[in-house]
C-alpha positions in Angstrom: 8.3 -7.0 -23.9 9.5 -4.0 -25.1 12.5 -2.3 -23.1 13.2 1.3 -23.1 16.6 2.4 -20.7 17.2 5.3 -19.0 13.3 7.2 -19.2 14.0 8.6 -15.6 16.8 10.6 -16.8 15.5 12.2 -19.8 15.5 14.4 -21.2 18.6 16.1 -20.3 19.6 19.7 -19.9 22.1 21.7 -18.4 20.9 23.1 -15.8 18.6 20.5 -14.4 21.8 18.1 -14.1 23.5 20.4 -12.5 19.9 20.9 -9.8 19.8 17.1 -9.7 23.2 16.7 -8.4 22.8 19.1 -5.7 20.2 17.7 -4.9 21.6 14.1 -5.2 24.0 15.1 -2.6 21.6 16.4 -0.3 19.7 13.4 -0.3 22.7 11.6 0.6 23.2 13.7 3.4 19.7 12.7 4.3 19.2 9.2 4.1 23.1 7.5 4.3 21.8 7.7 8.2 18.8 6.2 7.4 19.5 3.5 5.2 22.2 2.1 8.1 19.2 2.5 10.6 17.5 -0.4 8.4 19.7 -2.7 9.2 18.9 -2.9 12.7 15.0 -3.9 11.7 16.5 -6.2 8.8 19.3 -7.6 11.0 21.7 -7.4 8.7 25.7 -5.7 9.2 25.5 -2.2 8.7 27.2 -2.5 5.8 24.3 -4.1 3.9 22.4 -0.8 4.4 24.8 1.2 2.0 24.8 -1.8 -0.5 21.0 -1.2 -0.5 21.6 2.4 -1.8 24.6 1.8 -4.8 23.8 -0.8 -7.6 20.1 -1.3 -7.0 19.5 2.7 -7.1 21.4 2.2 -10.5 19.6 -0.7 -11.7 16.2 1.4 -11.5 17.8 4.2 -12.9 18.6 2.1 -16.0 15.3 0.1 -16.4 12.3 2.1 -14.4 11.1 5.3 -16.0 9.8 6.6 -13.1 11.8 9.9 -12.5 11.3 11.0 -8.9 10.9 7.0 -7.4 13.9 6.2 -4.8 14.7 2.7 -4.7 16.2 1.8 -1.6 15.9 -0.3 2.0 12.3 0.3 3.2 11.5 0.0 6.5 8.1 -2.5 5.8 9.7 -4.5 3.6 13.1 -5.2 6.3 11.0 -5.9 9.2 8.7 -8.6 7.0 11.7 -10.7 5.7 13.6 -10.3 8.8 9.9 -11.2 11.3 9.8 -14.0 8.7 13.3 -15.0 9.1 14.0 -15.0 12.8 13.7 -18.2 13.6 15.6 -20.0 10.6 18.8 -18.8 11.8 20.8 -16.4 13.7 20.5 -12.3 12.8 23.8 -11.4 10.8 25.2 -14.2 10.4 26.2 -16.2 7.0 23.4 -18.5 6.7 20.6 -15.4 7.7 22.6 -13.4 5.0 22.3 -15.8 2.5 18.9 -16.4 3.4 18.1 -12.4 3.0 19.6 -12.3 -0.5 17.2 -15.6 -1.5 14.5 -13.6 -0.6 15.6 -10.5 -2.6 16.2 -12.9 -5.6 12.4 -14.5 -4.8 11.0 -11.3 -5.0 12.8 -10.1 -8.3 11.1 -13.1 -10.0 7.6 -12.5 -9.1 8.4 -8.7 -9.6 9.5 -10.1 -13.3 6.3 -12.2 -13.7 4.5 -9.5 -12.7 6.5 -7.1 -15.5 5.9 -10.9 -17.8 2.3 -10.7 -17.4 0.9 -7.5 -16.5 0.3 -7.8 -12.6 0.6 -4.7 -11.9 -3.6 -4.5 -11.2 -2.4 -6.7 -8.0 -1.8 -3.7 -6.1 -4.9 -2.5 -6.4 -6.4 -5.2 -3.9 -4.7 -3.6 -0.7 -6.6 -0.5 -0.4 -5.3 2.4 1.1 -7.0 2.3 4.0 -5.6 -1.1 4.9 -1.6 0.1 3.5 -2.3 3.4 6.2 -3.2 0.3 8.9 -0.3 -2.1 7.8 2.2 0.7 8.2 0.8 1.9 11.4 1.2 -1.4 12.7 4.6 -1.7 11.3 5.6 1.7 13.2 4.6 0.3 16.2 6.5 -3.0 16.2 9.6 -1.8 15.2 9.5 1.2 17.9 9.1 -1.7 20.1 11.7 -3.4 19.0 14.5 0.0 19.3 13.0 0.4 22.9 15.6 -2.5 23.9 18.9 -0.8 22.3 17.4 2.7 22.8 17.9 2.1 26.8 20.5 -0.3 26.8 18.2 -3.4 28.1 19.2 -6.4 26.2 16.3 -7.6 24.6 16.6 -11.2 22.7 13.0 -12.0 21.5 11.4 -11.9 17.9 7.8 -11.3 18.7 6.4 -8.2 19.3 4.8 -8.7 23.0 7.8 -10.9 23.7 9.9 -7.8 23.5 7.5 -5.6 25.3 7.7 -7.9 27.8 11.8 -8.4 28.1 12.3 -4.5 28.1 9.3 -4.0 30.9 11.2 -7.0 33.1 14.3 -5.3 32.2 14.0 -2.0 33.4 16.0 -1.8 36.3 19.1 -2.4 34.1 18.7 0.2 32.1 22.1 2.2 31.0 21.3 6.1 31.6 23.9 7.3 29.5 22.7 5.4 26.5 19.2 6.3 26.9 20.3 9.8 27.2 22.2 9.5 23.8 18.9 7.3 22.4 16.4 10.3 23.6 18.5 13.1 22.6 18.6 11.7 18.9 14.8 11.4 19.0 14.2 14.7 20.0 16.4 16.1 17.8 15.4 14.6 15.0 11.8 14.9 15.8 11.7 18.4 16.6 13.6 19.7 13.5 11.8 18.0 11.3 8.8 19.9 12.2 10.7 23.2 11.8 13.3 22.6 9.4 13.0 19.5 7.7 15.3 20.3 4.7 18.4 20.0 7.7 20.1 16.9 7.5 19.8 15.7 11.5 20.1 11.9 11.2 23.4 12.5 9.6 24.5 15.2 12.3 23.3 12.8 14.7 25.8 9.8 13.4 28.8 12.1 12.5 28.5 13.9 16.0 27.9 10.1 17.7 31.0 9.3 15.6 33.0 12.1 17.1 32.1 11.8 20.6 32.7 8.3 21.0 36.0 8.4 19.3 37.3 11.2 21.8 35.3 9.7 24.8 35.6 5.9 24.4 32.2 5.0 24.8 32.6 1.0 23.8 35.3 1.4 27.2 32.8 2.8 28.9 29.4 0.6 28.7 28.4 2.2 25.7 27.6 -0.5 23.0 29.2 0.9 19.3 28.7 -1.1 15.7 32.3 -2.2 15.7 34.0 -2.6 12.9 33.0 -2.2 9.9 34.3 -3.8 6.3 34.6 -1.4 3.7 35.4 -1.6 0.5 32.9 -3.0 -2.7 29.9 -5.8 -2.4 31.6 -9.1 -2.9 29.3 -10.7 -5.6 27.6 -14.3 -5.4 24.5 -16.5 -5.4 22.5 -16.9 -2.3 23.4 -21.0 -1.6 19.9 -22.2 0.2 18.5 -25.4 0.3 14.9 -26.8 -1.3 13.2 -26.9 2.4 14.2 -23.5 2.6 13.8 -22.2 -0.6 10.1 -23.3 -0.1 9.6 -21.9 3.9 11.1 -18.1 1.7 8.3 -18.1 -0.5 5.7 -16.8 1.4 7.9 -13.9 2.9 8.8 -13.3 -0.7 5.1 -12.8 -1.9 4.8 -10.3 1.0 7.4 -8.0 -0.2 6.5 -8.1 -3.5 2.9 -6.9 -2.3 4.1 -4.0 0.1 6.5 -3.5 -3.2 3.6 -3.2 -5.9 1.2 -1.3 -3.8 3.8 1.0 -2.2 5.9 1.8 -5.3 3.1 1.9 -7.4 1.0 4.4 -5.3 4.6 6.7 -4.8 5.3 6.6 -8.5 1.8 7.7 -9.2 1.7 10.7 -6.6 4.9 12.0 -7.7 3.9 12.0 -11.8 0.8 14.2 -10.7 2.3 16.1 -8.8 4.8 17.6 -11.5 2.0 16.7 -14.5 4.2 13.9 -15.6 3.4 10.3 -17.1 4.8 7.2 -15.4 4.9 3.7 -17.0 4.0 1.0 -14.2 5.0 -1.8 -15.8 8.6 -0.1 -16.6 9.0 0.8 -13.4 7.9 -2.9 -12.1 11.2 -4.0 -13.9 13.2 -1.7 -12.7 12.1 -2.7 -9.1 13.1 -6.7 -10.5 16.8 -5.6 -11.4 17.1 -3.9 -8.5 16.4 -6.5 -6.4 18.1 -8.8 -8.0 21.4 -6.4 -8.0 20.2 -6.1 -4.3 20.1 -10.2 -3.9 23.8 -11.0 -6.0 25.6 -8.0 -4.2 24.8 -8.8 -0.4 22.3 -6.6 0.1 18.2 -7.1 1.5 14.8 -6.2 -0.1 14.6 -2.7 -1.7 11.8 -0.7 -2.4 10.3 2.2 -4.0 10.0 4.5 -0.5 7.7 7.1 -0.3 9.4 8.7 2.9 13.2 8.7 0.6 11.4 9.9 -2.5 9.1 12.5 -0.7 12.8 13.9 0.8 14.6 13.6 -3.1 11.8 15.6 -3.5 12.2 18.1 -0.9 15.4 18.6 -1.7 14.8 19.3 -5.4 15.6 16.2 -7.2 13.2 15.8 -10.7 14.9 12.8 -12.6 16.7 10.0 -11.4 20.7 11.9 -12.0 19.7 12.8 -8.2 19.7 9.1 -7.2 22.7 8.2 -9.3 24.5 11.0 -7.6 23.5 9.3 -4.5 24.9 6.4 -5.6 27.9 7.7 -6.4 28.3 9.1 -2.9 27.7 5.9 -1.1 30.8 4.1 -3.3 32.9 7.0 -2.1 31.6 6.2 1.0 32.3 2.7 0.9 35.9 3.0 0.1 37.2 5.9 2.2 35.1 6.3 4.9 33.3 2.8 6.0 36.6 3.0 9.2 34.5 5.7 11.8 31.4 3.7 11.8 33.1 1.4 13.9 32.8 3.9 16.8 28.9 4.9 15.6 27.0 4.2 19.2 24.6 1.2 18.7 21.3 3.8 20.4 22.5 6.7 17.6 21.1 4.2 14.8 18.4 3.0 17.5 17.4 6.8 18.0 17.2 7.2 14.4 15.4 4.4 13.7 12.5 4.8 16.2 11.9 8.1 14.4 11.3 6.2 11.2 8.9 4.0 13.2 6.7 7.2 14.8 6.8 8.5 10.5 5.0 5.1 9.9 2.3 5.9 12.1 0.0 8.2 10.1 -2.5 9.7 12.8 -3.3 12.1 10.3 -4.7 9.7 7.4 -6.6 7.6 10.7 -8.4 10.5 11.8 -9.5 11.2 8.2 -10.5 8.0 7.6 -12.4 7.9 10.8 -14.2 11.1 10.7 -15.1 9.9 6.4 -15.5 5.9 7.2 -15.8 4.4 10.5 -16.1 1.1 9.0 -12.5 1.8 7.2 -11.5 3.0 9.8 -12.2 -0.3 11.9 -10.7 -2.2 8.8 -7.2 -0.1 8.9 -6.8 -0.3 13.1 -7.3 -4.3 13.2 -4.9 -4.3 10.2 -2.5 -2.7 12.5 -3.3 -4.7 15.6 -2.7 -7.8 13.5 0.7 -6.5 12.0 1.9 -5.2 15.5 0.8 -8.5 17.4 1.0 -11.2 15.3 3.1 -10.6 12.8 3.8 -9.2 9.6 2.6 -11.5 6.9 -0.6 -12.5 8.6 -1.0 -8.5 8.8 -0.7 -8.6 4.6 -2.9 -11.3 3.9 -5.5 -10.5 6.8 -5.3 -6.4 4.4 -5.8 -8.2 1.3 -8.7 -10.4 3.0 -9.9 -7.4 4.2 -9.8 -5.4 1.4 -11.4 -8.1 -0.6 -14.4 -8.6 1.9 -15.1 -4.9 2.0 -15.9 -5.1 -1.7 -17.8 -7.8 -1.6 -19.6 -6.8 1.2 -20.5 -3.4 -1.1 -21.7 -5.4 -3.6 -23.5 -7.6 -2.0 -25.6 -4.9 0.2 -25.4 -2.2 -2.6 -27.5 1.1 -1.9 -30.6 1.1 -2.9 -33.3 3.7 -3.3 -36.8 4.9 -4.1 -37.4 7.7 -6.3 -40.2 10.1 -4.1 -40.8 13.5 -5.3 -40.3 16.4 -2.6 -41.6 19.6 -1.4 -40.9 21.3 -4.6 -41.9 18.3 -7.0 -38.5 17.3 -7.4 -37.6 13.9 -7.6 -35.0 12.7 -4.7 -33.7 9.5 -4.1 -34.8 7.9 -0.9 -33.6 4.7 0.9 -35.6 1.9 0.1 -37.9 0.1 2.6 -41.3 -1.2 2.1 -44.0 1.0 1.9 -42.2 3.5 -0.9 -43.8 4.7 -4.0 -42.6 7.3 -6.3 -46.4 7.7 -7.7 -50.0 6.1 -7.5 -49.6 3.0 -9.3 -45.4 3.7 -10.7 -42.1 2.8 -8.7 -39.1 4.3 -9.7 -36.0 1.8 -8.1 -32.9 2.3 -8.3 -30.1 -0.2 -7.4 -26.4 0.7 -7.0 -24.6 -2.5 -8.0 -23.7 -5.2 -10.7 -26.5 -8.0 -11.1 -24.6 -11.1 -9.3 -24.7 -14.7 -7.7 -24.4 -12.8 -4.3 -26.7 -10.0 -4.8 -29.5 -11.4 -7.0 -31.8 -12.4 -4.2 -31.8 -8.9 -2.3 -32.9 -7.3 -6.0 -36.0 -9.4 -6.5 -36.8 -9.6 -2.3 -36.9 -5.7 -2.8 -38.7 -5.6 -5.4 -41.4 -8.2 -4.3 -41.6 -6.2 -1.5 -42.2 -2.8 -2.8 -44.7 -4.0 -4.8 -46.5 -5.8 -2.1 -46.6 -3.2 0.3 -47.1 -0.1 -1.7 -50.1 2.4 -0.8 -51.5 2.1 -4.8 -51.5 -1.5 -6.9 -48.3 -1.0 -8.9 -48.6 -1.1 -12.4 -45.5 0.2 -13.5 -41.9 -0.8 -12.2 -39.1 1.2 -13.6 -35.6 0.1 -12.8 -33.0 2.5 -12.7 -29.8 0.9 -14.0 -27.0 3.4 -14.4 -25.0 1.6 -11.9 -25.1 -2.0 -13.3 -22.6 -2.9 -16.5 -23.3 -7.0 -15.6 -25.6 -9.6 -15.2 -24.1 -13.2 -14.3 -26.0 -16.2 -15.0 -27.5 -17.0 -11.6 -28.3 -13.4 -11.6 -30.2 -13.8 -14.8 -32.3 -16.5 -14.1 -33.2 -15.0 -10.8 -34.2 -12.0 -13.1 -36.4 -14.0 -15.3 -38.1 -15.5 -12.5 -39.2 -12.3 -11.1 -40.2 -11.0 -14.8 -42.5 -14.0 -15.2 -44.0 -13.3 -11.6 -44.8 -9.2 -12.6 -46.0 -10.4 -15.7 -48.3 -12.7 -14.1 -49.8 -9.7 -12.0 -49.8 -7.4 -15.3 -47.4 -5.3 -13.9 -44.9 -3.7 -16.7 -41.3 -4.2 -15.5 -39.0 -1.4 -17.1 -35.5 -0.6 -17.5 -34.1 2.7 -17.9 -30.4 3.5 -18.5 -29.2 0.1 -19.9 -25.5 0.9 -21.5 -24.2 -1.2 -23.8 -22.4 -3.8 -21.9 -25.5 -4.3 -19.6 -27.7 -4.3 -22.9 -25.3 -7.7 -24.3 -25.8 -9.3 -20.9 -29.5 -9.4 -21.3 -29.9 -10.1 -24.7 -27.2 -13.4 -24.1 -29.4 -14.2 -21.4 -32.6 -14.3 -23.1 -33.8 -11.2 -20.7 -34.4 -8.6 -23.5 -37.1 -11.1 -25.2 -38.5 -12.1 -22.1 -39.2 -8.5 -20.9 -39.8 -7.2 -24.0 -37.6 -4.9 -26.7 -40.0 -1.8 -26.0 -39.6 -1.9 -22.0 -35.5 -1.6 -22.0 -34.3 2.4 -22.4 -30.8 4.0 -23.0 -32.0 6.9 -20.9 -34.4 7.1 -17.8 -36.6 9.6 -19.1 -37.8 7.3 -22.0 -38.7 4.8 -20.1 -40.9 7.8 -17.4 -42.5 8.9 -20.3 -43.6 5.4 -21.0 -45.3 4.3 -17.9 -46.6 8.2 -17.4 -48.1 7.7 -20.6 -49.9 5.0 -19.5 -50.6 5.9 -16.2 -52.4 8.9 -17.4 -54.6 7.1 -20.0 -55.5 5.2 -16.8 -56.3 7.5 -14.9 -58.3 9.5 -17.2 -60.8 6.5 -17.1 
């Protein structure tokens, strides 16, 4: 495994060093706020948020070669460990903590395996579709879950309609002032980020809610505040869990490292063609390992690659990662001067802040396109999100994946098929197959869209049987169009010669036009290619027309 350090930095110059850390600082600005805001879906002290943002953004920085990638908290992966935590001990406290860092640890070691042996292609099996319903669903559980804080209800459940349910049954103790603080952060937020998106309102928001409450008193005053807060540097050590544990963290582990590969992967991708730049994967795979791991040993949670905090470095005109190590740098500063005001940050400031996240999740623009493209995606994506907002988080990951999974099959199984049938202008046009088709007197032109398989081998011969049986002139001439196949299984093959000796029984020619090479080895290991004959299997569709026209001709003629 070979190891190259630094790649997201270089190369160095001048002047983008000095861009990068402006723009470093600016992202600070931008997502100090946002990072503190994850700690009220990951349960964790607030604290843990900034840890989230100093040695695991320098880990990546060291080991991914990604340059635009910000490694931070993520609001998908928080609310998956913490959904799968909840009920193995209490939010905050020692044993959850230690429980979090496990599970940071846990995922740094299949994100290492992964980097070991090449995993990377996992990602590729939760399509995009079901990652736009997964976070949709993920918006609307934790807006949910802020709804509670927002108003000043106390709400105690885990589950999703549990919560819905507490806040609905606790309306009439609602605390006006802090809903007023909760909606005048959303609006805020929301409306600027419409209009000027490059201004920094999460962290006006906190300082402002900082101010206020200092002058005002809101803790003496029914206003819930974070408290105080411990400043200073991570205190370093090993997660202590037990066996029975260790096994129950698994699972949540394997989700994170899921939304992890496919979301880091896809963000790292977009962001290399969008500035006509080269990303390695499987660098930036153990980059996301250290950084977890720095994440696990220094008492922080889960980091991701997060396409919402790299699309801001972004925005604010980061292009290597000297922007994220100047972030990091600002968060130490933070952590040992200025951790002391937090303590009077209101409680529905981060609430506020954090609902906004949530609505950001929810991507009505990428459901309506899939809609208006692919109802049956579109289907796919919203019980994805149903699943994730109602049941819970991992089932909502491995019901995607299932999903995912089945929609291929299902493609393959119930490829498109089609009849070649000439048109008003003598043009040949492909038509959708169904008894009764044939491209000329006594000559079918078929075309199938898929790989030869176990699944699919029974609809090629039914079709063809069936063309044949019912077409307006005795078929002489069958001509398979195989540009779309690279693969024949075995089932599929004998299935194949079956059919071959039934045409050849009838004297009908069975022909195949567009054979490549890997499709060419399946047949010959097979035996197909002797029993069809070497003559009857083309590189090109038009040698194979010109065969059976040839014919067809001589026929007719008589």
């Amino acid at each position: 495994m070979k190891l190259t350090f630094f790649a997201g930095l270089r190369p160095f110059s001048r002047g983008g060093v000095m861009r990068d850390a402006i723009a470093g600082l600016t992202l600070a600005s931008m997502n100090i706020p946002q990072v503190l805001g994850y700690t009220r879906i990951a349960g964790t002290p607030t604290i843990t948020g900034l840890y989230t943002v100093l040695l695991p953004l320098v880990m990546f920085a060291i080991f991914g070669s990604s340059r635009h990638l910000v490694v931070a908290a993520d609001s998908a992966t928080a609310a998956i460990f913490s959904s799968g935590l909840s009920g193995m001990a209490p939010q905050a406290s020692v044993k959850y903590m230690a429980l979090v860092g496990m599970v940071a640890l846990l995922t740094a070691v299949l994100l290492l395996l992964a980097r070991i042996f090449k995993l990377g292609f996992l990602a590729d099996f939760l399509s995009r579709t079901v990652l736009v319903g997964f976070l949709t669903g993920v918006g609307f559980q934790i807006s949910i879950a802020m709804l509670g804080e927002m108003a000043g209800i106390p709400v105690y459940a885990h589950k999703t309609i549990e919560q819905l349910q507490q806040f609905i049954e606790g309306l009439q103790q609602i605390n006006l002032p802090t809903l007023g603080i909760s909606s005048l952060v959303v609006t805020s937020i929301l409306g600027f980020r419409h209009y000027l998106p490059r201004l920094p309102v999460p962290l006006f928001a906190v300082l402002t809610g900082i101010g206020v409450s200092y002058v005002y008193d809101f803790a003496g005053h029914g206003i819930a505040t974070i408290g105080p807060v411990a400043g200073g540097l991570p205190a370093f050590s090993f997660p202590a869990v037990s066996w029975n544990e260790l096994l129950k963290l698994v699972p949540v582990a394997l989700s994170c490292f899921v939304i992890i590969i496919a979301q880091s992967a896809a963000t790292s991708r977009i962001f290399a063609v969008r500035h006509h730049e080269r990303v390695e994967e499987d660098a930036d795979i153990l980059g996301l390992s250290a950084a977890n791991a720095a994440a696990a040993l220094s008492g922080a949670f889960v980091v991701n690659g997060s396409p919402t905090q790299t699309a801001m470095a972004d925005l604010a005109g980061a292009r290597s990662q000297v922007a994220q190590l100047i972030f990091a740098g600002t968060v130490l500063l933070v952590l040992l001067f200025f951790t002391g005001p937090l303590q009077y940050l209101p409680r529905s400031v981060l609430a506020g802040i954090v609902f906004t996240i949530a609505v950001g999740l929810v991507d009505i623009r990428s459901l309506r396109d899939i809609r208006r493209e692919s109802p049956g995606e579109f289907n796919l994506a919203i019980v994805t999100a149903v699943v994730v907002a109602l049941v819970g988080l991992e089932q909502g990951i491995l019901l995607a994946i299932a999903l995912s999974l089945l929609r291929h099959v299902h493609h393959s199984y119930r490829p498109h098929t089609a009849v070649m049938l000439p048109d008003e202008a003598g043009r040949w046009m492909p038509v959708p197959t169904k008894p009764g088709l044939e491209t000329e007197p006594g000559l079918v032109v078929y075309r199938f869209g898929a790989d030869l398989f176990y699944a699919n081998d029974n609809r090629f011969a039914d079709e063809v049987r069936a063309l044949i049986a019912y077409a307006p002139a005795p078929v002489r001439w069958f001509v398979v169009d195989s540009g779309a196949m690279t693969d024949i299984d075995y089932s599929a093959a004998r299935s194949l010669l079956d059919l071959c000796e039934d045409l050849q029984s009838r004297n009908i020619k069975l022909v195949f036009g567009r054979v490549n090479a890997y499709l060419r080895a399946d047949m010959d290991r097979h035996g197909i290619t002797s029993a069809i004959g070497e003559k009857f299997i083309f590189s090109t569709l038009h040698d194979a027309l010109s065969l059976a026209g040839a014919d067809l001709r001589k026929v007719n003629k008589a």
